[in-house]
C-alpha positions as CSV (number, residue, x, y, z in Angstrom):
1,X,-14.4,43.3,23.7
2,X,-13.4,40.6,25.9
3,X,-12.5,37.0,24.1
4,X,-14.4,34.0,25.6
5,X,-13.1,31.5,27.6
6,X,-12.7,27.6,27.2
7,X,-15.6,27.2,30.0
8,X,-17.7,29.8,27.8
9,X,-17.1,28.3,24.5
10,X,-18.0,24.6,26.0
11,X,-21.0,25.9,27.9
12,X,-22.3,27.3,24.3
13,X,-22.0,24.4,22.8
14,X,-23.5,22.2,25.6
15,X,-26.4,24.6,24.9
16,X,-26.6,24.5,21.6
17,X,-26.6,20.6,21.8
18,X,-29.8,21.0,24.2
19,X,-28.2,19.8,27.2
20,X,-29.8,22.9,29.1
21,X,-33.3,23.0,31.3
22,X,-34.7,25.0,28.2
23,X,-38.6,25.6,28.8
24,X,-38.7,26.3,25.0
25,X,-38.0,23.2,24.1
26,X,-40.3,20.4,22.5
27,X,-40.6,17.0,22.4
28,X,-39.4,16.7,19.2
29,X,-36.2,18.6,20.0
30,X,-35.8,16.1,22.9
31,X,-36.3,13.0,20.8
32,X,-34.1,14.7,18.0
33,X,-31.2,15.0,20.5
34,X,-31.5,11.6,22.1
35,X,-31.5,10.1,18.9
36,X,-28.6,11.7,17.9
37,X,-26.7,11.0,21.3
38,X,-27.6,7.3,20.8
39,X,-26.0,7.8,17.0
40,X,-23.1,9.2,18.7
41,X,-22.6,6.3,21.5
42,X,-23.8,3.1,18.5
43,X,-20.9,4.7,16.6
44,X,-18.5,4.9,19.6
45,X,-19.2,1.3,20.0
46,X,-19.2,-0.3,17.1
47,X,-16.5,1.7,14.9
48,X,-13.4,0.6,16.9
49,X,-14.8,-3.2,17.0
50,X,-15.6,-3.1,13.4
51,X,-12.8,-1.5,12.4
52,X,-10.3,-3.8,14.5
53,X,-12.1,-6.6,13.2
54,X,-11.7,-6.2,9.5
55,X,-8.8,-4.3,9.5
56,X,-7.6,-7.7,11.5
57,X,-8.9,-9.9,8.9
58,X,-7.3,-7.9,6.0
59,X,-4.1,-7.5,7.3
60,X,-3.5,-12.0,8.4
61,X,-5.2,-12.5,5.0
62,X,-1.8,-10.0,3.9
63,X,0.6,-12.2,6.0
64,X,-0.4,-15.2,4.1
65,X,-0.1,-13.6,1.5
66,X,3.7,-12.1,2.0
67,X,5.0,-15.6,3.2
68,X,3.3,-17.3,0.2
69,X,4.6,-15.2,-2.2
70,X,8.1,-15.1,-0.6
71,X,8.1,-18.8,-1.3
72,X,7.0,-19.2,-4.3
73,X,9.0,-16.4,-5.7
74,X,12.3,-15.5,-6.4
75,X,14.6,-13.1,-8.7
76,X,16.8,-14.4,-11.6
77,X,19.1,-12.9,-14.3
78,X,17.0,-12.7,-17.5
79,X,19.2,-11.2,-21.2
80,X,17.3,-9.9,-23.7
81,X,16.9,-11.7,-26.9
82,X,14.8,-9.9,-28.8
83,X,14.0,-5.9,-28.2
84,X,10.4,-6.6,-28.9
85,X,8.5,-2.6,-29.2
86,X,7.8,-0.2,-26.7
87,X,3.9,0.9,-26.5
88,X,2.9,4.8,-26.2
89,X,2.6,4.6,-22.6
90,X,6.5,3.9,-22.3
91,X,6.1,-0.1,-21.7
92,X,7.8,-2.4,-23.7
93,X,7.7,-5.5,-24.5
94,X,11.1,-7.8,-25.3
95,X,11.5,-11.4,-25.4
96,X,14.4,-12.6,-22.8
97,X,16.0,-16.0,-21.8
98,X,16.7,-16.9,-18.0
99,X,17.9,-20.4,-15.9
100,X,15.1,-21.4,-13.6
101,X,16.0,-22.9,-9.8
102,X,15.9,-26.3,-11.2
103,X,18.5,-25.3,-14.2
104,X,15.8,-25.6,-17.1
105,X,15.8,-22.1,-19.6
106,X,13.1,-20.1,-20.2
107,X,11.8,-17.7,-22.6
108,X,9.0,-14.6,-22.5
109,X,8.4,-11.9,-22.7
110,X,8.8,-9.3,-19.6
111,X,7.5,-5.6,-19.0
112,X,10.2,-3.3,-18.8
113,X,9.6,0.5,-18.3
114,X,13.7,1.6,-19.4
115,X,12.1,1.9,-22.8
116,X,14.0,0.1,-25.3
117,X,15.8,-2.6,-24.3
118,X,19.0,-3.8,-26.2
119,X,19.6,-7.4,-26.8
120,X,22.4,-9.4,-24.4
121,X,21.3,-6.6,-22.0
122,X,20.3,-7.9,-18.3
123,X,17.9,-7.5,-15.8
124,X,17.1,-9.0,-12.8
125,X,13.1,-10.0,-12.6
126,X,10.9,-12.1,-10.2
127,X,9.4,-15.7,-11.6
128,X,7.1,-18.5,-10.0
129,X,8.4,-21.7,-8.9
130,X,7.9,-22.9,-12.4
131,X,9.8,-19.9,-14.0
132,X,7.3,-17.6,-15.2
133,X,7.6,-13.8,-15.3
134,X,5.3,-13.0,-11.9
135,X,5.7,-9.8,-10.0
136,X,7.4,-8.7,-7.1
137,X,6.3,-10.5,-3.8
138,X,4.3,-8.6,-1.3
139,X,5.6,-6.1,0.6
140,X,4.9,-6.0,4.3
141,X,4.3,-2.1,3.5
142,X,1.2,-2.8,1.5
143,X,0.1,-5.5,4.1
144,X,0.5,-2.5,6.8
145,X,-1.1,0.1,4.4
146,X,-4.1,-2.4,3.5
147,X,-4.6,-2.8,7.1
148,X,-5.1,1.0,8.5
149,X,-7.0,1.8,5.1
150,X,-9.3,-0.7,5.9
151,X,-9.7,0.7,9.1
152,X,-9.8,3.8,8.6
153,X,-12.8,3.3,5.6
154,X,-14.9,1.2,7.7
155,X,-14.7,3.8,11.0
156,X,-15.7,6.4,7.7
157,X,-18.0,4.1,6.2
158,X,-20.3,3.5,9.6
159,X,-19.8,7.0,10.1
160,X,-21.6,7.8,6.9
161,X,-24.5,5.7,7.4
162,X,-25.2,6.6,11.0
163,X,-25.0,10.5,9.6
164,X,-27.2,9.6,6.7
165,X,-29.8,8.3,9.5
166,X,-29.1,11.2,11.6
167,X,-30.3,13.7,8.6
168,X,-33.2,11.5,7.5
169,X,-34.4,11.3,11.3
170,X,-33.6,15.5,11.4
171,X,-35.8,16.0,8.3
172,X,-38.5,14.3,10.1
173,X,-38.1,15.9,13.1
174,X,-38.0,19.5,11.2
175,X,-41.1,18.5,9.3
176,X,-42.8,17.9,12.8
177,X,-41.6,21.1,14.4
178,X,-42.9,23.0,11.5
179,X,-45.8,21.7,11.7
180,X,-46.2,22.0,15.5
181,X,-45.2,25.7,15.0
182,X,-48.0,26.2,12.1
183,X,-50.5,25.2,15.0
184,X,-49.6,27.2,17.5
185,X,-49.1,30.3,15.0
186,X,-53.0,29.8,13.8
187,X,-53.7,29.1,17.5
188,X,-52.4,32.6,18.4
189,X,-53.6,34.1,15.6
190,X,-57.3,33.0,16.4
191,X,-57.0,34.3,20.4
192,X,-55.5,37.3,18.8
193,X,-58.2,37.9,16.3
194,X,-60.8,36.8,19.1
């Protein structure tokens, strides 16, 4: 049995796609392929733009973000002063002392996942300009990751609605075609019987 070539395979497919000069072809099968062709060349079209564009947005909106929180945030040397508890997820809780950047102390409480924490133990943690507990700043990691995600979900996200169009408009057109085919059955049938 010979294998088929790349010409064969994309001839097949060409076919099946009703690019041929197929007598046996309706109107509806013509209409059904346009339609999806000009699903095919809307998505083309708009995906990258769309996909550029708010993948664009997301990713300034995560610059600002980064030099924001690189300014406003900074690490310090906190010591425990009291070993708080530990909840049953492995978080806990102690109090802790630290210097802010303008020399004032502060207490709080931080989240620490080491379990339990002894007291006059250190650890180095990220606070606000006024020398609150905050989280880390931004990485530009998660501003790059934000970016192609968001990509990446709208080029899926306009895909799925174009396909969701594409099968409602293929229901249609299979409703029609059976319908067409119902006719000319009881149209044969009557000649036939006649």
């Amino acid at each position: 049995m010979r294998s088929d070539t790349g010409l064969a395979r994309v001839d097949r497919l060409r076919r099946r796609c009703g690019f041929d000069r197929n007598e046996l072809r309706r109107d509806v099968d013509r209409r059904q392929r346009s339609f999806t062709i000009a699903l095919v060349a809307l998505y083309l079209g708009a995906a990258p733009i769309a996909s550029v564009q708010l993948s664009g947005a997301v990713y300034e909106h995560g610059l600002r973000a980064e030099k924001q929180e690189a300014a406003t945030r900074y690490q310090v040397v906190a010591t425990i002063i009291d070993t708080g508890h530990q909840s049953a997820s492995g978080w806990s809780t102690p109090r802790a002392a630290w210097a802010g950047r303008d020399g004032r102390h502060h207490t709080g409480t931080i989240d620490t996942w080491r379990g339990e924490a002894d007291s006059g133990e250190r650890q180095r943690i990220w606070v606000d300009v006024s020398g609150r507990p905050a989280i880390r700043p931004r990485a530009h990691s998660q501003t790059l990751g934000d970016g192609w995600s968001t990509a990446l979900g709208t080029s899926l996200a306009i895909a799925a609605v174009l396909w969701g169009m594409q099968r409602i408009f293929r229901h249609h057109c299979d409703r029609r075609r059976y319908r067409e085919w119902d006719s000319e059955w009881s149209r044969f049938d009557n000649r036939s019987a006649g």
